[in-house]
N, C-alpha and C positions, 0 to 999 in steps of 0.2 A: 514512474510513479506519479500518480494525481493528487492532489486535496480533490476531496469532495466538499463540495459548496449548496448550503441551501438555497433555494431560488427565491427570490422574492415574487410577493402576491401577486403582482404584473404578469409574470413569466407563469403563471398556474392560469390567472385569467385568457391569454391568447391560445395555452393549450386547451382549454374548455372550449373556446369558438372555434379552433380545429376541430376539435371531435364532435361539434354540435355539426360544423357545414359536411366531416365527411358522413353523420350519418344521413342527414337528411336529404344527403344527391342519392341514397341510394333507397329513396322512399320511406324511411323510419321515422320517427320522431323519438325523442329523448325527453320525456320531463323527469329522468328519476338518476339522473346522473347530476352528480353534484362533486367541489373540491373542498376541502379541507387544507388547514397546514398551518403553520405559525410561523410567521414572521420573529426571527432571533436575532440577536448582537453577540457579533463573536465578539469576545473577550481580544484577541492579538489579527491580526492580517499576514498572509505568509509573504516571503522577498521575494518581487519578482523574481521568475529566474528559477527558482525552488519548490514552483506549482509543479514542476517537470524537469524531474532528476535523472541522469545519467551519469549510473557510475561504475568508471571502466575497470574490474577486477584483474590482476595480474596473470600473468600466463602459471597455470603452475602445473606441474607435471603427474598424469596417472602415479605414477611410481610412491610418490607425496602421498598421495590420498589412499593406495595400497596400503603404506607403513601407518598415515596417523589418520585415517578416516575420515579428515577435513580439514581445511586451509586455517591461517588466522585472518580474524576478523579485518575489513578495512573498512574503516572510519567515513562515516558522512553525518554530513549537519542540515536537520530543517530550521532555518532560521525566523521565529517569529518578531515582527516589528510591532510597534506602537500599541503594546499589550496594555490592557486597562483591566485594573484587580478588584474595581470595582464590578466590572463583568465578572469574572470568571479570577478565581486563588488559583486554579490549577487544570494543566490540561494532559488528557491522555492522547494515544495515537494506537488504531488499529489499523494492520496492513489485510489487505483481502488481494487475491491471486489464486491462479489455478496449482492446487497443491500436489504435490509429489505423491503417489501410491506407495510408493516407498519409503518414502519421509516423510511421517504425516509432521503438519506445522512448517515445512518446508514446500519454496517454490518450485514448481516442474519447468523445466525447458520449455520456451515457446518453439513452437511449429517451426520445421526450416532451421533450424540449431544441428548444428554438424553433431555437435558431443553426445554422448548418454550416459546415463550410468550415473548422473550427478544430478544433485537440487543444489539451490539457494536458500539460505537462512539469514536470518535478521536476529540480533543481539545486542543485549546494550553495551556500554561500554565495560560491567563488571562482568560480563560475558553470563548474564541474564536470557538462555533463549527468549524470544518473541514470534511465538508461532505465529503462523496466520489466523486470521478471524478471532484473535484475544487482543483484551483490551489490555494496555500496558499498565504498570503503575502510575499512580499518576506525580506528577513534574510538578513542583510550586513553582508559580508565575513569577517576575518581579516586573513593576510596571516602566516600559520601554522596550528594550530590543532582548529579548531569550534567546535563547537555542536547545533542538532536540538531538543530543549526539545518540547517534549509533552505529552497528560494523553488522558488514553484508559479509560471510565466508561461503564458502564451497562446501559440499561436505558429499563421498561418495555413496550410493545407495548401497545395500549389507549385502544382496546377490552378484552384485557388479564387481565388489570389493574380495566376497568371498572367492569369485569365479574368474576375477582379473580382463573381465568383461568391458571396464569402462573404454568407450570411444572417444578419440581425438578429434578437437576440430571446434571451429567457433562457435557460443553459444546467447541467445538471450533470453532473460527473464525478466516479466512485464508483473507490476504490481500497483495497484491503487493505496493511498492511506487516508483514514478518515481522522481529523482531530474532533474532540470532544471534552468541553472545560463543563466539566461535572459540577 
């Protein structure tokens, strides 16, 4: 998982001079291309470390997922520091990833994952789905160090489950989160 970050004005102006020199090696000229964007103040900073989460889910067995459809939640924490509530009362998080056909709101396996038959889901801690591409409730700030808890579980897709289908074998799921203090 990433934060996404806005780039500051700098970072848009040397992408403008890239794309001004590659048109003009190839004989064009450009006057009608132009950038846009605002420069913003987040509200909190996230902890090193937490830009890029890794987290190891337990082995748990087909058989499990046959009887109850899906694992229990395990818990992670985004931790934001040096929040200022003068920026921003409150901040949401949405997770984007490539989603399950079968589980819509849920993650799909990345490429090269031995398992099948399973997604990934994201929930809060009062076991609140958080599909992918929704925006969460939003969290009241306090100013200094927050935290965003919540539990990643397994859950087996209804053909795989129906059919006893799901495969064994290592898997990962890759997912971006964007924060937004509304």
């Amino acid at each position: 998982m990433r934060h996404e970050r806005v780039y500051k004005g700098w970072s848009c102006g040397g992408l403008a001079l890239l794309l001004t020199v590659g048109l003009a090696s190839n004989g064009h000229a450009a006057d009608n291309l132009s950038f846009k964007g605002n420069l913003v103040e987040e509200a909190c900073t996230i902890r090193p470390g937490d830009e890029a989460i890794t987290l190891e889910l337990w082995d748990i067995t087909s058989k499990h997922l046959y009887i109850n459809t899906r694992s229990q939640g395990r818990g992670f924490k985004l931790h934001l520091e040096d929040c200022d509530t003068t920026v921003g009362k409150t901040v949401t998080i949405t997770f984007g990833g490539t989603e399950n056909p079968a589980l819509p709101g849920l993650l799909a396996l990345d490429g090269g994952s031995g398992a099948s038959g399973i997604g990934v889901g994201i929930e809060t801690l009062s076991d609140k789905p958080l599909p992918l591409n929704a925006v969460s409730d939003e969290q009241v700030l306090s100013d200094g160090s927050n935290s965003i808890e919540l539990k990643a579980y397994v859950q087996g897709e209804p053909n795989a489950i129906r059919d006893q289908t799901i495969e064994h074998g290592a898997y990962t799921v890759s997912s971006t989160f964007t924060l937004d203090y509304p």
